[in-house]
C-alpha positions as CSV (number, residue, x, y, z in Angstrom):
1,X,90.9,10.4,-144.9
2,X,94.0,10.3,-142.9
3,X,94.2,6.7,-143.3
4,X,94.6,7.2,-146.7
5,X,97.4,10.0,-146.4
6,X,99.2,8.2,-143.9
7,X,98.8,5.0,-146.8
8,X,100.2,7.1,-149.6
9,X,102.9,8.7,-147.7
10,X,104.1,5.2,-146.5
11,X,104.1,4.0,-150.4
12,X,106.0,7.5,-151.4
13,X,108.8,6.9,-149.0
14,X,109.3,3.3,-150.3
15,X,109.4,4.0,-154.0
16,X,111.8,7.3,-153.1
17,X,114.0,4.4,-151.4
18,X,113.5,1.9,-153.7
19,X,114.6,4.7,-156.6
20,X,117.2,6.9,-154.8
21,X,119.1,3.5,-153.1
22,X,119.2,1.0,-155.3
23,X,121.4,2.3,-158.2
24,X,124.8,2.3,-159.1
25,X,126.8,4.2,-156.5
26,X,128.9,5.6,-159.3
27,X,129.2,5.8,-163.2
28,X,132.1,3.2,-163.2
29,X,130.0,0.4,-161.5
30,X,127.2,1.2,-164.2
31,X,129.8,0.9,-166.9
32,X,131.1,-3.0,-165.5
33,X,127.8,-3.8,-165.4
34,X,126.7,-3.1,-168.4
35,X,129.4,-4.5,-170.4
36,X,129.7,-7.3,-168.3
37,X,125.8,-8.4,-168.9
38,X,126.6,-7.1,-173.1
39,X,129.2,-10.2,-172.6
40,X,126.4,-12.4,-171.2
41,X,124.0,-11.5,-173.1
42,X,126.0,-11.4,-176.9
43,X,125.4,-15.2,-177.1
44,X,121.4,-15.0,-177.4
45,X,120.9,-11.3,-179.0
46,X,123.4,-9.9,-181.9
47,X,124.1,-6.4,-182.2
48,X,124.4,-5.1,-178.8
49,X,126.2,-1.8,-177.6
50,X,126.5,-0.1,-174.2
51,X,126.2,3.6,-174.5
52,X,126.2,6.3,-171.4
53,X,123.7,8.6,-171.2
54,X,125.1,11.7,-169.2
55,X,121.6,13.6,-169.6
56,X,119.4,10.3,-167.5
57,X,122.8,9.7,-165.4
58,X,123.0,6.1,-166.6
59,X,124.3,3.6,-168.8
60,X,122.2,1.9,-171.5
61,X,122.2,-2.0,-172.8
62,X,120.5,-1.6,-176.3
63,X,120.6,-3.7,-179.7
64,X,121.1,-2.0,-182.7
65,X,118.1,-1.6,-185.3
66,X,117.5,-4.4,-188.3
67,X,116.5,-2.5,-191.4
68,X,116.6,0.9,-190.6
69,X,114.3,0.8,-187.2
70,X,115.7,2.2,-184.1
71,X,117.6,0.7,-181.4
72,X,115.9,-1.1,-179.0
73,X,116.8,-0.4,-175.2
74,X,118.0,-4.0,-173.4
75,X,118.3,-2.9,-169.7
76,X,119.2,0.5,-167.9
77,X,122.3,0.9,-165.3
78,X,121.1,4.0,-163.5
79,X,124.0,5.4,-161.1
């Protein structure tokens, strides 16, 4: 039983690392980054937009819907 805590406490502190430190340290890197991968990327894929979400903290790669269907979300830049 401790085993197992000690188990699940060592996989909660990586995945809180992984999440908290590897982001964008600020809503200007996001932005580069995202438009820098919407220049990349508007060779293979049409239609693609970068948008900031201020609610998720993050900037959003995403290609605008065909025939009246939503937008679909490309990649995330979470600062």
């Amino acid at each position: 039983m401790k085993i197992s805590i000690v188990f699940l406490s060592i996989i909660g502190i990586i995945v809180g690392y992984l999440y908290f430190f590897t982001g964008y340290k600020s809503a200007f890197e996001a932005d580069q980054q995202c438009h820098y991968e919407l220049r990349l990327k508007s060779v293979e894929l049409e239609g693609l937009g970068c948008d900031h979400d201020i609610e998720t903290n993050q900037w959003i790669l995403y290609q605008t819907g065909i025939d009246d269907k939503p937008s679909e979300v490309v990649e995330r830049y979470r600062y």
